[in-house]
Each structure stands twice: as structure tokens, then as C-alpha cells.
C-alpha positions as CSV (number, residue, x, y, z in Angstrom):
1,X,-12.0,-13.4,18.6
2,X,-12.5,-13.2,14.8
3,X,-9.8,-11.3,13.0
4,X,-12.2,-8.1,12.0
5,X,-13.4,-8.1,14.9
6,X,-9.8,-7.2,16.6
7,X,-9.4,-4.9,13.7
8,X,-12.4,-3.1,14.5
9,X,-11.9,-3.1,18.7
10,X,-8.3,-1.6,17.6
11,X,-9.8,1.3,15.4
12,X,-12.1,2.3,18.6
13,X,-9.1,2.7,21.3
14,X,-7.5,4.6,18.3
15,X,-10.2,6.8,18.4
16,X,-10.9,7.1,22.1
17,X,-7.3,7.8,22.3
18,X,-7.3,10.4,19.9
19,X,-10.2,12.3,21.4
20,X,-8.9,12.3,24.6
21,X,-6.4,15.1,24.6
22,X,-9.0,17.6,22.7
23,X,-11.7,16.7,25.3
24,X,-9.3,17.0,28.7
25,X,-7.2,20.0,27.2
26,X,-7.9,21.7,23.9
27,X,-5.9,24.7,24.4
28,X,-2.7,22.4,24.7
29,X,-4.1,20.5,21.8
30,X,-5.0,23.8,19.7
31,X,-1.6,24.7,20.1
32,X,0.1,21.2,19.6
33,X,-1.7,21.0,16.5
34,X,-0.9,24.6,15.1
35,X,2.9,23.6,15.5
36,X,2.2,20.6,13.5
37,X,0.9,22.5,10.8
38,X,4.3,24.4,10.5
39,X,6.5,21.6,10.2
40,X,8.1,21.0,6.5
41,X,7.0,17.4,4.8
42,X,9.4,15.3,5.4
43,X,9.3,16.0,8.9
44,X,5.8,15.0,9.0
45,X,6.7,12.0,7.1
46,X,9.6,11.4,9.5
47,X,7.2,11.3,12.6
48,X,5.0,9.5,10.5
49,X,7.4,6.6,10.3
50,X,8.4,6.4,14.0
51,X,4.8,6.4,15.0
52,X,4.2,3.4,12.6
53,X,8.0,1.8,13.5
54,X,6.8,2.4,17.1
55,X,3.2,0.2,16.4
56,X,5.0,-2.5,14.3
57,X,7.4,-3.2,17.3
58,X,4.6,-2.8,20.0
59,X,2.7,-5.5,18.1
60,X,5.7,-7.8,17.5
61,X,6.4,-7.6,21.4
62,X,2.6,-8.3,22.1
């Protein structure tokens, strides 16, 4: 498997992951996502960081 072509296969589970809460249970999402939108920057930033810490690791381990 080419090297784009992971890229690529990567970028769609991102974005059938992504869909899946607002398709299963957008009233939790509506609400998960109106929460975000009150938190300061730098918290943002902060869960930004874990979330790419957290995918660094997880492809190290793989």
C-alpha cells in the first residue's frame, strides 16, 4: 500500500468517525458541541494537544 494511499484511507475513518455521533445522537452532539464553544482558548488548545499526543502515541504503538 502506497504511502497516499494510507493517508487518504486514514482521512475517510476520520470522517466516518466524525459523523457518527451527529448521525446516531445529535441532540447529545448539539449539546457537546455548544459546551465546546464556551471553553476559553487555551483550553481548546490544551485538548487540542492531548488529542494529537494521544494519535502520535497510538501510531508509534501500531
Amino acid at each position: 500500500m502506497e504511502r497516499g494511499e494510507s493517508l487518504g484511507m486514514a482521512l475517510a475513518m476520520v470522517l466516518i468517525l466524525e459523523g457518527l455521533l451527529p448521525l446516531l445522537a445529535p441532540q447529545q452532539w448539539r449539546r457537546m458541541f455548544t459546551q465546546l464553544l464556551q471553553l476559553r482558548d487555551g483550553q481548546l488548545r490544551f485538548c487540542g494537544l492531548l488529542c494529537i499526543a494521544a494519535g502520535a502515541i497510538t501510531l508509534f504503538w501500531l
